[in-house]
C-alpha distance (Angstrom), angle and dihedral (degrees) to the residues before:
residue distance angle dihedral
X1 . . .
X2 4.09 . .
X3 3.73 112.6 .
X4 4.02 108.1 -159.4
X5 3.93 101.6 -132.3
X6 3.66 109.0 -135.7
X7 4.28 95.1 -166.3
X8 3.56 85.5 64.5
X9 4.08 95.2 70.4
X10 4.05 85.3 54.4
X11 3.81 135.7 68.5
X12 4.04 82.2 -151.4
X13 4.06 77.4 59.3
X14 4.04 92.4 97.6
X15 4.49 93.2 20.9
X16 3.96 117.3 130.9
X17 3.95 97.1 -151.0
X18 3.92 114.8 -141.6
X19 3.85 95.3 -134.5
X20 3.82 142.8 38.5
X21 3.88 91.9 -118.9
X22 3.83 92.7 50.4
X23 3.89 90.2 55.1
X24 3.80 91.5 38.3
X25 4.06 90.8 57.7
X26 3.76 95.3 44.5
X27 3.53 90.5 50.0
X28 3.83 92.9 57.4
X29 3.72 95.7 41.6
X30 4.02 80.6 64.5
X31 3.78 89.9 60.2
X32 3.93 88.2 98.7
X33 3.18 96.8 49.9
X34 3.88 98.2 58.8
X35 3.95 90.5 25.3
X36 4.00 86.7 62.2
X37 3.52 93.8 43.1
X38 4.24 102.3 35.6
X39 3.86 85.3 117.6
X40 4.07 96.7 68.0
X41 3.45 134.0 27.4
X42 3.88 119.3 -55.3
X43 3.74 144.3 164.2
X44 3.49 158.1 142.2
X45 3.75 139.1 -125.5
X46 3.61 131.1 -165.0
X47 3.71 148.2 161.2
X48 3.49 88.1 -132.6
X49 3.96 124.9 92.8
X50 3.58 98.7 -167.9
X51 4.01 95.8 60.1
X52 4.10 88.7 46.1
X53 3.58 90.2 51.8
X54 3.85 90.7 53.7
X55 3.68 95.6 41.2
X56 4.20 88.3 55.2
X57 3.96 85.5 53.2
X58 3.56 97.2 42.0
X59 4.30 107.5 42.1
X60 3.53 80.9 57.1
X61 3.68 92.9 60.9
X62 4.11 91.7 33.5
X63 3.58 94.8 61.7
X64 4.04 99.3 43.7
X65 3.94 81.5 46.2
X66 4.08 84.2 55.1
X67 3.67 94.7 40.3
X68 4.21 86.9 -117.2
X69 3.54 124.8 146.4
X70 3.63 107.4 -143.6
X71 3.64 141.9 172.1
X72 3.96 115.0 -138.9
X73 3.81 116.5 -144.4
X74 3.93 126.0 -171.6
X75 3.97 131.9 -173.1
X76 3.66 129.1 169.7
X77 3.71 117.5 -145.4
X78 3.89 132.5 -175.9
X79 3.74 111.2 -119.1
X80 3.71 115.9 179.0
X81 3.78 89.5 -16.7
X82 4.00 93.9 -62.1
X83 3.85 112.1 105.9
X84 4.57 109.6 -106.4
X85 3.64 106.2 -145.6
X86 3.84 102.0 -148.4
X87 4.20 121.1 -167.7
X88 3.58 122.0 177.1
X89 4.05 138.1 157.3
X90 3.56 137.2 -150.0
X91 3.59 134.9 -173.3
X92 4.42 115.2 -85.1
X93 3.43 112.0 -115.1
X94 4.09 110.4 -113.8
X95 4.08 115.9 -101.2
X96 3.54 106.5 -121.0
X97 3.52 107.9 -102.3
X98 3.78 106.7 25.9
């Protein structure tokens, strides 16, 4: 499966923000990103907790928002001996019979 990495289109892509609210806005300005893309595989990875803890609260909320049915998968990965907080989504499979 390729996952297209959204982080990698931004300089903010590998950022630690100093606040909550900072994180908190740059994870809703990626709501276009995923929102454009809910139909194929997409996700984010970041050195920052605070902007993977918003992105689990808010694809949630993107994809019932874009009538998607999505499955959320997380990993955490060491990357130069700092912790990478990766979040992406893919479509859920259809239950046979529905």
């Amino acid at each position: 499966m390729s996952i297209q990495w959204i982080n990698e289109r931004y300089p903010e892509g590998n950022r630690i923000f100093d606040s909550m609210r900072e994180a908190e806005e740059w994870a809703d300005s990626l709501f276009s990103d995923f929102a454009g893309s809910m139909e194929s595989n997409v996700g984010y990875a970041t050195p920052d907790r605070k902007v993977f803890d918003f992105l689990s609260e808010f694809l949630p909320k993107w994809a019932r928002y874009n009538h998607s049915d999505i499955t959320i998968h997380t990993d955490i990965e060491q990357f130069d001996q700092k912790p990478l907080y990766k979040i992406w989504v893919t479509l859920k499979e259809p239950t046979p019979g529905t």
